[in-house]
N, C-alpha and C positions, 0 to 999 in steps of 0.2 A: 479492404483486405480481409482475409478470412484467418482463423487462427494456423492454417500449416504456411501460411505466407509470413504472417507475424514472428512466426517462430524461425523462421529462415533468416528473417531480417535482421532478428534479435543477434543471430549470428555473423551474418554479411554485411549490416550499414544500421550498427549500434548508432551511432550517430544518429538517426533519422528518429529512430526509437524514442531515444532519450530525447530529441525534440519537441515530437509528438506530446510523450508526457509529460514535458514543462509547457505544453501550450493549454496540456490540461488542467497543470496545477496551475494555471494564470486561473483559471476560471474558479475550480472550485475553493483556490486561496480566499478568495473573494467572497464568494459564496458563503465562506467558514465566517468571516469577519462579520457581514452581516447577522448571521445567526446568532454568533456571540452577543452581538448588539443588541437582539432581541430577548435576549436569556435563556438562551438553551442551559438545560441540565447537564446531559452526556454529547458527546458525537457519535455517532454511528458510524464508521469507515466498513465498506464493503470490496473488496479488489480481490477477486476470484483470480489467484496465482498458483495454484497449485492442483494436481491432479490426485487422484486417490491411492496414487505409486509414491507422489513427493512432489517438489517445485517443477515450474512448467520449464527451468532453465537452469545450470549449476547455480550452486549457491554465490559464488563470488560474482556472477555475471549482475544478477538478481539484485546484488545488492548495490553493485555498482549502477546499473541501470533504476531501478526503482527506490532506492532511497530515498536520496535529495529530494524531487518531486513530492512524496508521499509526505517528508517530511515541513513541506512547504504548505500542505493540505491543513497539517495537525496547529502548525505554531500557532495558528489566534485562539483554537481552543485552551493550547498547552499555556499559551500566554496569560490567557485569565482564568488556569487553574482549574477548567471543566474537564472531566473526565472522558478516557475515551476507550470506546468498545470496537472490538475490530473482529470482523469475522471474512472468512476465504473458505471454499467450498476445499474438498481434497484436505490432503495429509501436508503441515504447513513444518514438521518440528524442526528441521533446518534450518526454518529462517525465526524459529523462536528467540533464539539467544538477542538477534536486531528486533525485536518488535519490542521487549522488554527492554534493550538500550531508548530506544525511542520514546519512549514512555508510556506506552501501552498498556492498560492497567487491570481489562478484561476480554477473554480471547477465550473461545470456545472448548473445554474439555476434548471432546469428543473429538475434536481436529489434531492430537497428538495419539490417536488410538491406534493402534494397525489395521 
């Protein structure tokens, strides 16, 4: 699907969406756990969600759909206390206030600028 179909969906069959993104965080949960094993320093999280106007979605949508998931990515790092950096292309400060609940500890200046 292409992003104006994604973005339809996000509205029409939230369900399917939120799906999708827990069959993602099966992967990269996993993914995280091993690195941690290995000793990673930081994690780098990248999820390009927002466009150069603000979020790709309102903010309550966003959070309800992208949270949990995301939040499923971060635990093994947050677990054994590595640090994590997180960057999104676009103007992100809406969903600032949840990225700093989340534990987020470094997040690009330049993405709260107008």
């Amino acid at each position: 699907i292409g992003m104006h179909d994604c973005m339809i969906m996000v509205m029409e069959d939230e369900n399917l969406i939120i799906e999708l993104l827990e069959r993602s965080a099966d992967y990269y949960e996993e993914l995280h756990k091993r690195a941690v094993k290995m000793g990673i320093d930081i994690l780098f999280l990248a999820d390009d969600f927002a466009f150069n106007s603000g979020l790709m979605m309102p903010p309550k949508a966003f959070e309800r759909i992208w949270r949990k998931p995301m939040e499923r990515i971060m635990r093994p790092a947050l677990e054994a206390g590595i640090p994590l950096k997180f960057h999104s292309d676009g103007r992100f400060d809406e969903a600032m206030e949840m990225l700093v609940d989340m534990l987020v500890i470094y997040i690009p200046m330049k993405t709260l600028l107008p």
